[in-house]
C-alpha positions as CSV (number, residue, x, y, z in Angstrom):
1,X,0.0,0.0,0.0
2,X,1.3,3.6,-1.2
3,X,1.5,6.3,1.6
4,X,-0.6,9.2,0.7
5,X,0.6,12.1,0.1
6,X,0.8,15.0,2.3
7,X,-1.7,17.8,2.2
8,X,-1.9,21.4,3.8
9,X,-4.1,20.4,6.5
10,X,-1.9,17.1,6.7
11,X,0.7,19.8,7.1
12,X,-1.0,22.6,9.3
13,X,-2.0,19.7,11.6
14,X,1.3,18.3,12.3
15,X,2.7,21.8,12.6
16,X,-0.2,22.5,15.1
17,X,1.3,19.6,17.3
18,X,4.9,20.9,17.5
19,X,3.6,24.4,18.5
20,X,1.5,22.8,21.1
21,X,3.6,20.1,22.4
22,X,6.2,22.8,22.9
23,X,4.2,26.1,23.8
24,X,2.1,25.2,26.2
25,X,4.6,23.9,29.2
26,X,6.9,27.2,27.4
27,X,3.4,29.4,28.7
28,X,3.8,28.2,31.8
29,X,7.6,28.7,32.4
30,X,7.6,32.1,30.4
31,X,5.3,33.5,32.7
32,X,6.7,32.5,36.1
33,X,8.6,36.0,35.9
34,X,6.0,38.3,35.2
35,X,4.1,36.4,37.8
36,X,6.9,37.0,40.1
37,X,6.7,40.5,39.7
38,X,2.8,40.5,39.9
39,X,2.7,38.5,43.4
40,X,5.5,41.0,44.5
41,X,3.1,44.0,43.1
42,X,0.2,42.8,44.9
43,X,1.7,41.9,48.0
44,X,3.9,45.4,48.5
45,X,0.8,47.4,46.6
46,X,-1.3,46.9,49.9
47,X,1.3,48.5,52.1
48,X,1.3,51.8,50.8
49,X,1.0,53.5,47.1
50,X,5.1,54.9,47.7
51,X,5.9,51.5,48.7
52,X,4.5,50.4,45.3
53,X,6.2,53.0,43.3
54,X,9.7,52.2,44.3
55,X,8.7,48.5,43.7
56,X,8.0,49.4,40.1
57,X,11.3,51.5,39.5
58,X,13.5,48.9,41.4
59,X,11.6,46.1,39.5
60,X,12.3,47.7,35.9
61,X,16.2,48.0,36.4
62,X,15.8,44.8,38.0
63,X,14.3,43.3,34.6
64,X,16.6,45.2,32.7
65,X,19.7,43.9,34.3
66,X,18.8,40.5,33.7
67,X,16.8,41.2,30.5
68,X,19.7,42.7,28.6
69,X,21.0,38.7,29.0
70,X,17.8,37.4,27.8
71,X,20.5,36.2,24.5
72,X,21.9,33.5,27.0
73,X,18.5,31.2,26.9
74,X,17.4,32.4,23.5
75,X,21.1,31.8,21.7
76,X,21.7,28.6,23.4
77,X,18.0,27.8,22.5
78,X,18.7,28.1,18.5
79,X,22.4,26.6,18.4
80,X,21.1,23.6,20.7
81,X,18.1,22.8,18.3
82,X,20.6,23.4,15.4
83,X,22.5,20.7,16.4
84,X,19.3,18.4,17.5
85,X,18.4,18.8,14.3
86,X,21.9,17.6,12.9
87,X,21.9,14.5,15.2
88,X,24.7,15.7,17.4
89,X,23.7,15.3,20.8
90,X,26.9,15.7,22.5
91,X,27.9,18.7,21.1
92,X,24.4,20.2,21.6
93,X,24.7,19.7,25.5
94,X,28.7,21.0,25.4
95,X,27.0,24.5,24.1
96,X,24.6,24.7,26.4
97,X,27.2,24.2,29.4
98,X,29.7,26.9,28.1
99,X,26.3,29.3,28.1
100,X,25.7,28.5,31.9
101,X,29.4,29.3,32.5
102,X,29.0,32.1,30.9
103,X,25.6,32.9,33.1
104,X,27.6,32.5,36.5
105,X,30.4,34.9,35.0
106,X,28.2,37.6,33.9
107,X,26.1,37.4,37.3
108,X,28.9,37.7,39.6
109,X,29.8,40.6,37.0
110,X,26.7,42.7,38.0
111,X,26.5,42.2,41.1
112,X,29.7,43.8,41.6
113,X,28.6,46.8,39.3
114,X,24.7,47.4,40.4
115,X,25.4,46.8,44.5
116,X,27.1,50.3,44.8
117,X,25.4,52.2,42.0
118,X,21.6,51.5,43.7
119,X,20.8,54.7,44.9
120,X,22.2,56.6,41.9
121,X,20.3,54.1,39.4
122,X,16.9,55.0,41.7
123,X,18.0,58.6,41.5
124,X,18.4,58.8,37.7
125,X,15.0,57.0,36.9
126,X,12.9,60.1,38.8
127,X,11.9,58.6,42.1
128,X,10.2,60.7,44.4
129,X,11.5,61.4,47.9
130,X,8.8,59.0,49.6
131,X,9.5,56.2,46.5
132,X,13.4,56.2,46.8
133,X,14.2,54.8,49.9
134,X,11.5,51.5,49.0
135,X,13.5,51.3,45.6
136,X,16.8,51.2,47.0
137,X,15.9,48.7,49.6
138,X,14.1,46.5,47.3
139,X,17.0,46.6,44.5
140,X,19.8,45.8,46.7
141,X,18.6,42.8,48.3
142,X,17.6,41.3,44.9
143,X,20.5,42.1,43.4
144,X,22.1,39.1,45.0
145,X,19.2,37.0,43.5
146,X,21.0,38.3,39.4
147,X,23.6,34.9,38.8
148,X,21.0,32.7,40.2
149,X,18.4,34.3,37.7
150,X,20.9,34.5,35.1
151,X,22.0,30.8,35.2
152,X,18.1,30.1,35.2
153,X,18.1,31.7,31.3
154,X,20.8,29.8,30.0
155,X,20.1,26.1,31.2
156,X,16.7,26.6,30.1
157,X,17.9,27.8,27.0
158,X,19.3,24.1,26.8
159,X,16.5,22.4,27.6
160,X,14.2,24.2,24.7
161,X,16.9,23.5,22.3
162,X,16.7,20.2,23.2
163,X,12.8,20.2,22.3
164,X,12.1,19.8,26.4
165,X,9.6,22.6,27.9
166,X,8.0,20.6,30.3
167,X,11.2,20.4,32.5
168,X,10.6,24.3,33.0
169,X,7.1,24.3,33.7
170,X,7.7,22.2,36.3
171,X,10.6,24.2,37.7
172,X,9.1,27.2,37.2
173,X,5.4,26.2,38.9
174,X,7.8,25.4,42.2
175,X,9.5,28.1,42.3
176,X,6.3,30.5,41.6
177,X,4.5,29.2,44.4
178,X,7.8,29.4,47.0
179,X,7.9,33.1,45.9
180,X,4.5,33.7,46.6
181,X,4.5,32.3,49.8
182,X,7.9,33.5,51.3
183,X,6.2,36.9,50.1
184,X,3.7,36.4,52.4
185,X,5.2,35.1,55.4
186,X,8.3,37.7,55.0
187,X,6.1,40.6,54.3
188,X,3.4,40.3,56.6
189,X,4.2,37.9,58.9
190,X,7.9,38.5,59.7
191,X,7.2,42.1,59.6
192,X,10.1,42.8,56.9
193,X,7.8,44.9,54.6
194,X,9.1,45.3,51.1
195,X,12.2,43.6,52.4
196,X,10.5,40.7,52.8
197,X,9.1,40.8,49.1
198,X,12.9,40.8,47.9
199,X,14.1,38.2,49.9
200,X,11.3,35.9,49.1
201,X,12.0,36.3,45.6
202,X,16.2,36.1,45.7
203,X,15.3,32.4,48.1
204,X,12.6,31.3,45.2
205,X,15.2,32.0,42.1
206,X,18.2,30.6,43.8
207,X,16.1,27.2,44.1
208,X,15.3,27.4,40.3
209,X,18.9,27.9,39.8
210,X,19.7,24.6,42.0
211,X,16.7,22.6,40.1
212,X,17.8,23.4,37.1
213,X,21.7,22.4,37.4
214,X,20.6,19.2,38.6
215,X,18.7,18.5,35.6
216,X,21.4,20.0,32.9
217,X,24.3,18.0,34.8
218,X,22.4,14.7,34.6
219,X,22.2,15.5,30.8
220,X,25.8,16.1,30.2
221,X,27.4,12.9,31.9
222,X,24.4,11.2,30.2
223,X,25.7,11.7,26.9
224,X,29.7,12.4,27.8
225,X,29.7,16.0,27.7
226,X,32.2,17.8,29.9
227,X,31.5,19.8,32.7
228,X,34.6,22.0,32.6
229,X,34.4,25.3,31.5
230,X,36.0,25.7,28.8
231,X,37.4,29.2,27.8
232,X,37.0,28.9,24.0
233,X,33.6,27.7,24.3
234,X,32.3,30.6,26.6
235,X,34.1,32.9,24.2
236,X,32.2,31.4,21.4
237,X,29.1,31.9,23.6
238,X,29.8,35.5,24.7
239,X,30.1,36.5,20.8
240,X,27.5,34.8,19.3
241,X,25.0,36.5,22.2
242,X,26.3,40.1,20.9
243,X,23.9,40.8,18.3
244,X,21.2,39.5,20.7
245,X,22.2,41.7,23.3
246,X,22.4,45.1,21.5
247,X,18.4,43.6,20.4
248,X,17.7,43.4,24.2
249,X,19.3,46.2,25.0
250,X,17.3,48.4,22.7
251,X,14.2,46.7,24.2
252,X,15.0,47.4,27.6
253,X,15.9,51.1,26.8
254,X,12.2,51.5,25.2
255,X,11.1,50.0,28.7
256,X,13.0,51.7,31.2
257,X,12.4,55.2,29.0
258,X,8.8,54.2,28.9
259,X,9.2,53.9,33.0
260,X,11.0,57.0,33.8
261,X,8.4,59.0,31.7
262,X,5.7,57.8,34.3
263,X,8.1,58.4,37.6
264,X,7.9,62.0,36.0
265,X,4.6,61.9,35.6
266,X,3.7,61.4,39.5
267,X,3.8,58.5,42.0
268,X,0.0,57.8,41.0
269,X,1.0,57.3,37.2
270,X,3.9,55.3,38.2
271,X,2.1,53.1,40.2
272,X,-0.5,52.6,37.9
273,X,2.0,51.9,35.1
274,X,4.1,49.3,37.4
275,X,0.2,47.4,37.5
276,X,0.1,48.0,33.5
277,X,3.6,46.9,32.9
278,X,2.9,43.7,35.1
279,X,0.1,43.0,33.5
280,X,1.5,43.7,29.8
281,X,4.8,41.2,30.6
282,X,2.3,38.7,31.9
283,X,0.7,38.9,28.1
284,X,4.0,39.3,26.4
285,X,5.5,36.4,27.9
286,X,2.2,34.4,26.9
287,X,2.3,35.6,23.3
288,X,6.1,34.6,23.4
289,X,5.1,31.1,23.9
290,X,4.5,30.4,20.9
291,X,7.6,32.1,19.8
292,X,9.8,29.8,22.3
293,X,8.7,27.3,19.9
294,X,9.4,28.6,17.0
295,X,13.0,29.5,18.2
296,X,13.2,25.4,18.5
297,X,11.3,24.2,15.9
298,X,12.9,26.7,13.2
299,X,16.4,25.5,14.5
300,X,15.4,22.1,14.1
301,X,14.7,21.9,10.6
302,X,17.1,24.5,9.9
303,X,19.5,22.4,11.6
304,X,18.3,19.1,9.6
305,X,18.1,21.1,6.2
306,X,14.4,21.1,5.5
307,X,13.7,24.8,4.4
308,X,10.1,23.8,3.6
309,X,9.6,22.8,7.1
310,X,10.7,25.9,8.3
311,X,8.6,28.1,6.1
312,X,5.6,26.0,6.8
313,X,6.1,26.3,10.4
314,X,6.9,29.8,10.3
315,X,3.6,30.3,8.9
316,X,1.4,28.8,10.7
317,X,2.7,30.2,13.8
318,X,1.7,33.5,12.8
319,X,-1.5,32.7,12.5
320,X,-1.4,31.4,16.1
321,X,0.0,34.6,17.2
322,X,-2.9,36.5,15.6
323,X,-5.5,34.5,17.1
324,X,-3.8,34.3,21.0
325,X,-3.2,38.3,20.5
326,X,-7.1,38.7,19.7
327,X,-8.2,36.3,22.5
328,X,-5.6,38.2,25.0
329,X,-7.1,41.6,23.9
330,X,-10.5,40.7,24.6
331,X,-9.7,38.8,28.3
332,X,-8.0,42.1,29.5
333,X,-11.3,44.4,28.9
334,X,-13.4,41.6,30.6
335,X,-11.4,40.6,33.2
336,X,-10.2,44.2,34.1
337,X,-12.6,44.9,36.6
338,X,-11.4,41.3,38.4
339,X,-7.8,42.0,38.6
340,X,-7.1,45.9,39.1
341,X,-8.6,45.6,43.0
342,X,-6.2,43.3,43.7
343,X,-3.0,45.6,42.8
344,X,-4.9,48.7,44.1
345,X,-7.4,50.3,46.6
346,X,-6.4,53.8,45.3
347,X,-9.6,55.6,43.5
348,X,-6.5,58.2,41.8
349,X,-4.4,55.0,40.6
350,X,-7.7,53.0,39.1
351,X,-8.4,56.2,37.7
352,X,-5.1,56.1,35.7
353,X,-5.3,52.9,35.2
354,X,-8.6,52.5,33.3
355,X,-8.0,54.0,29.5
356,X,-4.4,52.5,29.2
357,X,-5.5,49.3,30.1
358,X,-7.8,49.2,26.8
359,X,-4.8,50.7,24.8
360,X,-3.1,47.6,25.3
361,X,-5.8,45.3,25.0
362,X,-5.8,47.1,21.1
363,X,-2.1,46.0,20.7
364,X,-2.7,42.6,21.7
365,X,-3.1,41.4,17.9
366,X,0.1,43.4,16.8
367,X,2.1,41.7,19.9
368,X,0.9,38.2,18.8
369,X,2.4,38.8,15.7
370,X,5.3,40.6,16.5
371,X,6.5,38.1,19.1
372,X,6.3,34.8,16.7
373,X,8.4,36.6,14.2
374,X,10.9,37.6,16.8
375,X,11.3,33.7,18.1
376,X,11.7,32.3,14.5
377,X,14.5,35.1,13.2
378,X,16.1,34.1,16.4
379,X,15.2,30.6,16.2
380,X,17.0,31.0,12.1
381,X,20.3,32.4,13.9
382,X,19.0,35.8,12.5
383,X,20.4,38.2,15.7
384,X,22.1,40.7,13.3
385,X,19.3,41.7,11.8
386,X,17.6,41.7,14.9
387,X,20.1,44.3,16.4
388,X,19.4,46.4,13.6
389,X,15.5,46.2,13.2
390,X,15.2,47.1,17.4
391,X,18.0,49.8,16.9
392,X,15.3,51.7,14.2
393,X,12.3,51.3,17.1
394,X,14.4,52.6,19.8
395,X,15.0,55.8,17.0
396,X,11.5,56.4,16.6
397,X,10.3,56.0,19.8
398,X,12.4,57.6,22.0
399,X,11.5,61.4,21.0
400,X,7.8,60.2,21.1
401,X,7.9,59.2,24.2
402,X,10.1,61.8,26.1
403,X,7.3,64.5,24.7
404,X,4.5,62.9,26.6
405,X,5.3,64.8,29.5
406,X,6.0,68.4,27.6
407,X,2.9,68.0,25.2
408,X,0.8,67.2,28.4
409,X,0.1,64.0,27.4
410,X,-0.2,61.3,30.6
411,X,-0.4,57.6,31.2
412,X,-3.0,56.8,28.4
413,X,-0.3,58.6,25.9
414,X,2.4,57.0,27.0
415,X,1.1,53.5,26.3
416,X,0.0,54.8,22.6
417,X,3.7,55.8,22.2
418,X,4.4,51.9,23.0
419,X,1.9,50.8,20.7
420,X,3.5,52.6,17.9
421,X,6.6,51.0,19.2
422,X,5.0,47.4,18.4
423,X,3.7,48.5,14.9
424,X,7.2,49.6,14.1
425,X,8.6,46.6,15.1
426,X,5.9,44.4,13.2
427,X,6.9,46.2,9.9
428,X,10.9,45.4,10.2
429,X,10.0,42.3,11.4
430,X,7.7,41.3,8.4
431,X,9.8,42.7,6.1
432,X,12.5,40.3,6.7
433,X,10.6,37.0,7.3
434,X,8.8,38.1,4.1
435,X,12.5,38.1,2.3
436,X,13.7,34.8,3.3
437,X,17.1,36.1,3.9
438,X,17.0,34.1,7.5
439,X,17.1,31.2,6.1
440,X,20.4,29.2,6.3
441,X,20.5,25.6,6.7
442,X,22.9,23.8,8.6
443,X,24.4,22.8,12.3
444,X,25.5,26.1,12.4
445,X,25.1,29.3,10.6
């Protein structure tokens, strides 16, 4: 008997699969940060609305630091799945170990340079006199929590590589729920205040860190990869994250301008944005699911030379993006009146709150699309173009943003100035996928 012969839906179906087996546990694990900061939101929100402003300025450099290294799971994620893809297990696993070498030495890096610079860093983002000292307080105790975090990226990075997302839901479950209740019982019950809160969260990430060694180490002396770091190999690691980084970086510079433009705007408007920018990484991160396996699946079949594959896969996971941005978009204007009590008792801050919450529930479809694109050009290799493409939004943003204030524009403006940012990045980003110039097939690019 003849095997018949694939079809579109044949196709779409088996695509559909991948995306699933792969981006639902990814949901889960991707949003165990922005869940983090949520539970850290509502727990310090109901202490005081100063308290909650200098969690949201301490929390956004605190993103940013370990943001800017976002390239250490998403690098190791394509080069991993490159090699899956290849058949080269061994060498796969070696990668991924020189990128958590490279996590520890970029940690301990940090921490050195953000420990003394706190109050200055607080300072230069706006704080108000009754927001600084919470900022400070909170950003130095987590601080210490950076290599942990930062060794959390790159071994997960491994596993996704090596077509595994369950491993990090399951880490990242565990070490949501030990956050949430050291942030309780440190907070409230051991009287620490927003000490507590950062304490709980430094204890919860070092735990990941722990879980996940365990499971990367087993890996390696599974298949005879070395442990040792190895200086080549982290050098290897270090450049091919560069493009990534200046990508991240220009990300992170759209956030933390996006943030200091609310600190200017008053501590009611930077509250209210730390509960919108909560909210808005909770629904990035989901979106970004989807992209986790793209980054993957692209690298697999790039990696085992089937261009078809990847421009099948590619997309069809736009089309989930679409659909998860428009189903996202509506849950925030339903659900709004559910979640914003529990961040908030102040009638000024739900006041603010209100009309920029339904400006991003109108980006929602833009985001879906924007954040598939982003996981398979990564998931192709494609960081230079990256670089450049994020380079361009942070251009045309910046100047938008910065007039909010001067044109007397507040919160609801500011979050149309990062919609705009999100159509500009859709454009670049279309433009290239549409061009094919990411794809290269091979173990390595």
């Amino acid at each position: 008997m003849t095997q018949a012969p694939a079809t579109p839906k044949n196709g779409r179906r088996r695509h559909d699969r991948e995306i699933i087996a792969l981006a639902v546990p990814a949901f889960g694990a991707l949003v165990a940060e922005p869940l983090f900061v949520m539970v850290d939101s509502a727990v310090v929100g109901h202490l005081g609305t100063p308290q909650l402003a200098g969690l949201g300025i301490a929390a956004a450099l605190l993103m940013t630091a370990v943001s800017i290294f976002v390239f250490l799971a998403y690098a190791t994620t394509a080069a991993v799945a490159r090699r899956v893809g290849a058949g080269d297990l061994p060498a796969a696993i070696r990668q991924g170990m020189d990128g958590i070498w490279l996590a520890l030495l970029l940690g301990a890096a940090v921490v050195a340079l953000a420990m003394p610079t706190a109050p200055w860093l607080v300072d230069v983002f706006g704080a108000s006199d009754t927001a600084a000292p919470y900022a400070i307080t909170y950003l130095r105790i987590s601080i210490l929590g950076i290599p942990a975090m930062l060794v959390v990226l790159a071994a997960t990075g491994v596993l996704r590589g090596l077509q595994d997302t369950r491993t990090p839901l399951y880490v990242a479950i565990a070490g949501f729920t030990a956050n949430a209740v050291l942030n309780v019982t440190l907070v409230y019950g051991a009287g620490l205040g927003i000490a507590g809160s950062a304490w709980g969260t430094v204890i919860a990430q070092a735990g990941m860190a722990a879980a996940y060694l365990v499971v990367v180490i087993r890996g390696a002396r599974k298949h005879g990869a070395s442990l040792r770091p190895d200086a080549a190999g982290i050098k290897a690691s270090a450049r091919a994250g560069v493009p990534l980084l200046i990508r991240t970086l220009s990300l992170r510079a759209v956030l933390m301008i996006a943030t200091a433009v609310a600190a200017r705007l008053g501590d009611v408007d930077i509250a209210a944005h730390q509960i919108i920018l909560s909210l808005w990484s909770l629904t990035a991160f989901a979106l970004d699911a989807i992209a986790i396996a793209g980054q993957a699946i692209i690298g697999r079949y790039l990696g085992a030379d089937d261009e078809k594959g990847a421009r099948e896969a590619c997309r069809r996971m736009v089309e989930w993006g679409i659909s998860c941005g428009i189903v996202l978009g509506v849950l925030i204007v339903l659900a709004r009146p559910l979640f914003i009590p529990l961040f908030t008792s102040d009638p000024s801050v739900k006041d603010a709150l209100l009309p920029a919450l339904l400006v991003v529930a109108v980006s929602q479809p833009i985001a879906g699309v924007v954040f598939v694109l982003d996981g398979v050009l990564m998931g192709a290799g494609d960081g230079r173009y990256l670089a450049w493409a994020m380079l361009v939004t942070l251009a045309v943003f910046a100047p938008v943003a910065l007039l909010v204030p001067s044109l007397g524009g507040g919160l609801t403006a500011l979050w149309w100035a990062m919609t705009l940012m999100m159509a500009i990045r859709l454009i670049t980003l279309w433009l290239r996928t549409r061009s094919g110039r990411w794809i290269v097939t091979g173990a390595t690019r």
